[in-house]
C-alpha positions in Angstrom: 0.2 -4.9 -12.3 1.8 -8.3 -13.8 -0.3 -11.0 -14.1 1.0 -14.8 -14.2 -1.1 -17.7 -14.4 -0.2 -20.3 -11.3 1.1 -22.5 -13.8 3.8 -20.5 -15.1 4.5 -19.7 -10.9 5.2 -23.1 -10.6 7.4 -23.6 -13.4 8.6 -20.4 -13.3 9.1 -19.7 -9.7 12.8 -18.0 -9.5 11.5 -16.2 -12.8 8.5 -14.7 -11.0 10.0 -13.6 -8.0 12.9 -11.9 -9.5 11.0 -10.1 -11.6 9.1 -9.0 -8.9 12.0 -8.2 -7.0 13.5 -6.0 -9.5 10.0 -4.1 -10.0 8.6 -4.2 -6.7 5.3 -4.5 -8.2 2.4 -7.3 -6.9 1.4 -10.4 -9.4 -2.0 -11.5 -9.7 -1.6 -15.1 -9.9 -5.0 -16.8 -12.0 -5.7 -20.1 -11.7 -8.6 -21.2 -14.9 -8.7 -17.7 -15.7 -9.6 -16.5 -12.6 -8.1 -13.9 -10.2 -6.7 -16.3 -7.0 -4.2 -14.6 -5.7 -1.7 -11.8 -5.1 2.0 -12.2 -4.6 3.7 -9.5 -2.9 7.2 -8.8 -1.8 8.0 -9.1 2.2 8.9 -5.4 2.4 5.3 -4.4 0.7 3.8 -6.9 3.0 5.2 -6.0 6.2 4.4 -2.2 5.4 0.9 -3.3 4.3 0.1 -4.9 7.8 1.8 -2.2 9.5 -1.2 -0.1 7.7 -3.6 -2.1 8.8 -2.8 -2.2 12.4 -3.1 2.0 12.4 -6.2 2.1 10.3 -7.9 -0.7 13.2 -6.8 1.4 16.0 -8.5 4.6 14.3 -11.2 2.7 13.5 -11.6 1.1 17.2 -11.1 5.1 18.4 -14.0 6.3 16.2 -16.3 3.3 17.4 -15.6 4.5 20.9 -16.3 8.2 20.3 -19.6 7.2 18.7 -20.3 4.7 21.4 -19.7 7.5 24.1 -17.0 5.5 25.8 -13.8 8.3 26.1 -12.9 9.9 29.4 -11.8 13.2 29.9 -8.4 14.0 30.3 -8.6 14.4 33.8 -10.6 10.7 34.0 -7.9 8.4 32.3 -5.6 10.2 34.4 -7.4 9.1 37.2 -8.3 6.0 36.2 -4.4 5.1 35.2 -2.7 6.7 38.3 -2.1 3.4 39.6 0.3 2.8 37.2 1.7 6.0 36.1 2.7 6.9 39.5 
């Protein structure tokens, strides 16, 4: 992974994010040394939320299960025939 210190980012902005462009990889952008950032391209982004989305719905799933609030099949079917029929 690149790292840039936010100074260079804001001289160097076109700079930075063509080169990150071309490699597709994040920058860690430090600001006195320190990490303070991370500077990602949209696609990465996008995919990365996308991610997160799935892993919150497994994660809301297995809560559920261990919270013994699931139906049967033959409950939720029940329970949503108003609006599957």
């Amino acid at each position: 992974m690149k790292t840039e210190l936010v100074t260079t980012l804001k001289r160097q902005a076109t700079r930075v994010l063509s080169d990150l462009h071309d490699s597709g990889e994040p920058v860690l952008i430090t600001e006195h040394g320190k990490p303070s950032a991370y500077l990602v391209d949209v696609d990465s982004y996008e995919f990365m939320q996308s991610r997160m989305q799935i892993l919150e719905g497994i994660s809301r799933g297995e809560r559920a299960i261990l919270e013994n609030r699931t139906f049967s099949q033959a409950e939720a079917k029940r329970k949503m025939k108003k609006w599957l029929d």
